[in-house]
C-alpha positions in Angstrom: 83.9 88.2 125.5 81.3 87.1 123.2 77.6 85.3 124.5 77.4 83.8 121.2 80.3 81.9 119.8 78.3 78.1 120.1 76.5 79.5 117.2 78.0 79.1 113.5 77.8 82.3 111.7 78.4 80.1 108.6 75.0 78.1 109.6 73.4 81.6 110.3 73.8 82.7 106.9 72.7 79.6 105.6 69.7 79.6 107.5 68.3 82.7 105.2 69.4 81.8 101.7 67.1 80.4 99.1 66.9 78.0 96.0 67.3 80.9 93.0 68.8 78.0 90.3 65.9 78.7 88.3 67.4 81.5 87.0 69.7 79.9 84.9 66.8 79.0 82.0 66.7 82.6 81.9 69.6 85.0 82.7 72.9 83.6 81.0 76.5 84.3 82.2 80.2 85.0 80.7 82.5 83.4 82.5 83.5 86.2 85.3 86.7 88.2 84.7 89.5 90.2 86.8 89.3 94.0 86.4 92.8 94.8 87.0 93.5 93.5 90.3 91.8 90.4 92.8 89.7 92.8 93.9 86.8 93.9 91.6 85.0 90.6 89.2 83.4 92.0 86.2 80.1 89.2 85.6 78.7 89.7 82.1 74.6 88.2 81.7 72.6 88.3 79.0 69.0 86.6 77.8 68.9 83.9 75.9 67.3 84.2 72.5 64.3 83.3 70.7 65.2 84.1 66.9 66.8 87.1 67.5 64.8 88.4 70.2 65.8 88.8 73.8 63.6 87.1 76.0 62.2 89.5 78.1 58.7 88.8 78.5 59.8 84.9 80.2 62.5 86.8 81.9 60.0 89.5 83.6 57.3 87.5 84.2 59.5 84.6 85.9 61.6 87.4 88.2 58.0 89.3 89.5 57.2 86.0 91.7 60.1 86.9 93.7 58.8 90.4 94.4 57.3 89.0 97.7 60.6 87.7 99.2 62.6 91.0 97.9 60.3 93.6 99.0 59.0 91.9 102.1 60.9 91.3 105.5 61.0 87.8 106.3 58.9 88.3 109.4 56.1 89.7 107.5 55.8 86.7 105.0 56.7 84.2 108.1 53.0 86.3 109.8 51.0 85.4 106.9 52.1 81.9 106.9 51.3 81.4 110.5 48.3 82.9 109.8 46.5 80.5 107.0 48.4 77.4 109.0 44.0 76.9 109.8 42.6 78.6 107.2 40.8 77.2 104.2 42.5 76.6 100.7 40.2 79.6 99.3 41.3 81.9 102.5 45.3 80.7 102.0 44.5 81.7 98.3 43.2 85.2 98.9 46.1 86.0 101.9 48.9 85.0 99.4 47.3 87.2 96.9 47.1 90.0 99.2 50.9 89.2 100.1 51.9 89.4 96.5 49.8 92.7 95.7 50.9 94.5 98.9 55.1 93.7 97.6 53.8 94.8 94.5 52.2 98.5 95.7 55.2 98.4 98.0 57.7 98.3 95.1 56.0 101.0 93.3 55.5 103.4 96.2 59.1 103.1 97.1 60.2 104.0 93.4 58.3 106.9 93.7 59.4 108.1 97.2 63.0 107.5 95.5 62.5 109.3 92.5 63.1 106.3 90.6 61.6 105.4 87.2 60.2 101.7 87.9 62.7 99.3 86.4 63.7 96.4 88.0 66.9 96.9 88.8 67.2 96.5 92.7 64.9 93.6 92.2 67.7 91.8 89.2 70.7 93.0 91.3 68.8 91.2 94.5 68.6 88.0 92.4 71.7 87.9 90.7 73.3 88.6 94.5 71.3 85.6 95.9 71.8 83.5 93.0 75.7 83.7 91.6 77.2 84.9 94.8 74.9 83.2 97.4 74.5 85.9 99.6 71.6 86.1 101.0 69.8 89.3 101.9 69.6 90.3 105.3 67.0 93.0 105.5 64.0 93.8 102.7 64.7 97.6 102.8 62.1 98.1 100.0 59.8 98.3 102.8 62.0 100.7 104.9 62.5 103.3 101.9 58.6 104.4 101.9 59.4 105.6 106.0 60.0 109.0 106.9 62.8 108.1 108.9 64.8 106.4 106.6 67.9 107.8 104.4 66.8 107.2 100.7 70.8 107.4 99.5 71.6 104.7 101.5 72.6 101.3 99.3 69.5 99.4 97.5 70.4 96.4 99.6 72.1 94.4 102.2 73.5 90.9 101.7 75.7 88.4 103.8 78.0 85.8 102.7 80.1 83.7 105.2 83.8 83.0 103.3 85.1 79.9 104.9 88.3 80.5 103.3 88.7 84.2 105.6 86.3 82.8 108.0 85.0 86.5 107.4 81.5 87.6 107.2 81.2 90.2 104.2 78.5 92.8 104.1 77.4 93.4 100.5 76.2 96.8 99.9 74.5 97.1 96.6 73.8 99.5 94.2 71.8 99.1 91.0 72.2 101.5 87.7 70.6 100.9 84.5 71.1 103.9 81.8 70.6 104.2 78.4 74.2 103.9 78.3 77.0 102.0 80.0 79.6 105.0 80.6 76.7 106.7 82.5 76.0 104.0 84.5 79.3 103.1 85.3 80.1 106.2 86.3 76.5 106.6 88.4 77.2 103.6 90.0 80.9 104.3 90.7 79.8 107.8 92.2 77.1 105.9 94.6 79.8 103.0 95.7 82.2 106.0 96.5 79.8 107.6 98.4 78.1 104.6 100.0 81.8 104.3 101.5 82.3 107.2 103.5 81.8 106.5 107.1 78.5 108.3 107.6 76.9 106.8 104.8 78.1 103.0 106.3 76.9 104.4 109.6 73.5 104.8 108.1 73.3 101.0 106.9 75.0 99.8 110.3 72.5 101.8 112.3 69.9 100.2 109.8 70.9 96.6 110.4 71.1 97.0 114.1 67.8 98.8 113.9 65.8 96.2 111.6 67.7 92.7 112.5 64.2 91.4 114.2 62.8 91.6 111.0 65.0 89.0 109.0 63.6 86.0 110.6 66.7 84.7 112.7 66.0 83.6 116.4 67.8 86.2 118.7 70.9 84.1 119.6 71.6 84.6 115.9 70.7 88.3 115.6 73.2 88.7 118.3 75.6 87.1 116.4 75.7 89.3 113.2 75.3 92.8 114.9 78.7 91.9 116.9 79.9 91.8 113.7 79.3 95.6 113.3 80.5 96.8 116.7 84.2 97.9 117.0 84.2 97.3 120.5 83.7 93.5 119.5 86.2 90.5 118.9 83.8 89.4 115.9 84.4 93.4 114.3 88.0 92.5 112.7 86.2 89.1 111.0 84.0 91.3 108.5 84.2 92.7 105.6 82.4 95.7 103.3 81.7 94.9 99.7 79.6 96.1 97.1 77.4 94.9 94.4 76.6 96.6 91.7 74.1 96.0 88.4 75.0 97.6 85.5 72.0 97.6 82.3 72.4 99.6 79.8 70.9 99.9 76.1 73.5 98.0 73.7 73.8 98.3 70.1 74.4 94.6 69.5 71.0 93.8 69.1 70.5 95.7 65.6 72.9 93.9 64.3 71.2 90.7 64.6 68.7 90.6 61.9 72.0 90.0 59.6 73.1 86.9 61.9 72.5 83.4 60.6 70.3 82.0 63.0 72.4 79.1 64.5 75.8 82.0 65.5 73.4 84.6 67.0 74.6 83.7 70.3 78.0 83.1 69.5 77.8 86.5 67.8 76.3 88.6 70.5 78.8 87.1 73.3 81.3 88.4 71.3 80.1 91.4 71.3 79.2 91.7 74.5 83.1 90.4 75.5 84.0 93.3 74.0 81.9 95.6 75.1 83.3 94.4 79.0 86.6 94.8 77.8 86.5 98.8 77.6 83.8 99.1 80.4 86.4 97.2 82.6 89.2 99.6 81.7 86.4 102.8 82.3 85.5 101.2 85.2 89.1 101.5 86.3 89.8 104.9 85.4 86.4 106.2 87.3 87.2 103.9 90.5 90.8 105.5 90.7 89.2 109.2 90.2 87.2 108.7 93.0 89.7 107.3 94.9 88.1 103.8 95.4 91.0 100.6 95.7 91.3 97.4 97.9 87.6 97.4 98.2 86.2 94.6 96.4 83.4 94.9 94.0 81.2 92.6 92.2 80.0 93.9 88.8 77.1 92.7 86.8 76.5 93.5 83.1 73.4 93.1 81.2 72.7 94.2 78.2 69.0 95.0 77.3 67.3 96.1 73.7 66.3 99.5 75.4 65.7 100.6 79.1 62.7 102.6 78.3 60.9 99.1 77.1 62.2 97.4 79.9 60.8 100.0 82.2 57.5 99.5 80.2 57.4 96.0 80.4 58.3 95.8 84.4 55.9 98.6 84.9 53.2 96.6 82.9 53.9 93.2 84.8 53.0 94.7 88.3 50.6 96.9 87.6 51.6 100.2 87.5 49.8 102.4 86.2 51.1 105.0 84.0 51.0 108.8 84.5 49.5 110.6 81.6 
């Protein structure tokens, strides 16, 4: 029997998420869609516009304050905290600067240990995960993906959400896949999901959560709580549930068209477009989810459409401070 059922999972969870609203200025949403079954919700975001320009710049420079709280475990930030509680206003200054840089180096040393190309794709998938489906993350595996000992392949990041209505806890998984175009990353993504599924690849993320749960910032009752969650042997095991997130970016051809818009339907115009855009990527993702044998698992998709990857890359890479190769 369990030690720990006085403690609310659902308060648990709450306990670790965070105010994201502020996203809203800058990342737009289509209202979410069905893809086929109850299942899999397609969620199509875009920026809003400036004339006929995406804004990027706002959207990057807004989304790099939260590289601290992605890249970071909770226990790490909660250390510096205690440690300026003291300290002068100059030395607060210089530790949260510190704090910021070292997420920032982090980011870019864990791209690199990945083979990854720098966009900011865990780091939008992380948001959008917090902010439309208020889950929470539960462990800052940036951090872990620069150790020797840790499986690169394994998901881009772990997130919690308590449904009332199942009184389940669901485990999001996530993956994050921007390409220069959407079939590739749909079918990147769908290959990663279908993979992140088999039992040795959950194992690795199980063994991880159990392994890293000190570092999320709960008190131990509650770190007790969710690993029972992930023991078969526990009455708790039945109550959860596997999901996955996914991003999808992609380069979209919509934006050309826009110089010929009147400036008062661009938006109307492009959501159009982008509607049906989804329309076929929700049938492709179909198709490639039933290839790889992939059903009853349930999948939250996010769509957004950028002017080009390789800018976006540029831009990101520019905003923290990484330097390019020549």
């Amino acid at each position: 029997m369990s030690n720990n059922n006085n403690i609310s999972t659902a308060d648990i969870v709450s306990s670790l998420q965070g105010d994201f609203s502020s996203l809203a200025k800058l990342i737009r949403s289509l209202k979410p869609e069905s893809c086929g079954n109850d299942y899999i919700t397609i969620r199509g975001h875009y920026l809003p516009f400036q004339g006929a320009m995406p804004r990027l710049g706002e959207l990057l420079e807004h989304i790099s304050i939260y590289i601290c709280n992605f890249a970071l475990s909770r226990s790490e930030i909660e250390a510096v905290h205690q440690k300026v509680q003291a300290a002068s206003d100059q030395d607060k200054l210089l530790a949260y600067v510190r704090l910021r840089d070292t997420a920032a180096e982090l980011f870019i040393k864990a791209q690199e240990s990945t083979n990854r190309n720098g966009e900011c794709g865990e780091l939008l998938l992380y948001l959008l995960t917090e902010w439309i489906l208020e889950a929470p993350q539960l462990l800052a595996k940036m951090s872990m993906k620069t150790t020797s000992s840790m499986p690169v392949h394994s998901s881009d990041g772990i997130h919690v959400k308590f449904d009332a209505q199942s009184n389940k806890l669901i485990f999001f998984w996530g993956e994050a896949k921007i390409h220069k175009t959407i079939g590739s990353a749909l079918s990147d993504a769908v290959t990663s999901i279908s993979s992140a599924l088999e039992h040795s690849k959950l194992k690795e993320d199980i063994r991880l959560v159990r392994r890293f749960i000190n570092t999320t910032g709960l008190t131990a009752q509650a770190q007790a709580k969710i690993v029972e969650y992930l023991d078969p042997l526990s009455e708790s095991y039945d109550q959860k549930l596997y999901a996955s997130t996914c991003l999808i970016g992609f380069d979209f051809a919509a934006f050309s068209k826009l110089a010929g818009v009147k400036p008062d339907e661009i938006e109307s115009f492009f959501v159009k477009q982008l509607e049906a855009e989804l329309k076929k990527a929700s049938d492709s993702l179909q198709s490639l989810l039933a290839s790889k044998k992939v059903s009853h698992h349930r999948l939250e998709v996010f769509f957004l459409p950028v002017e080009s990857v390789a800018k976006l890359r540029d831009e990101w890479q520019l905003r923290i401070g990484w330097a390019k190769k020549k």
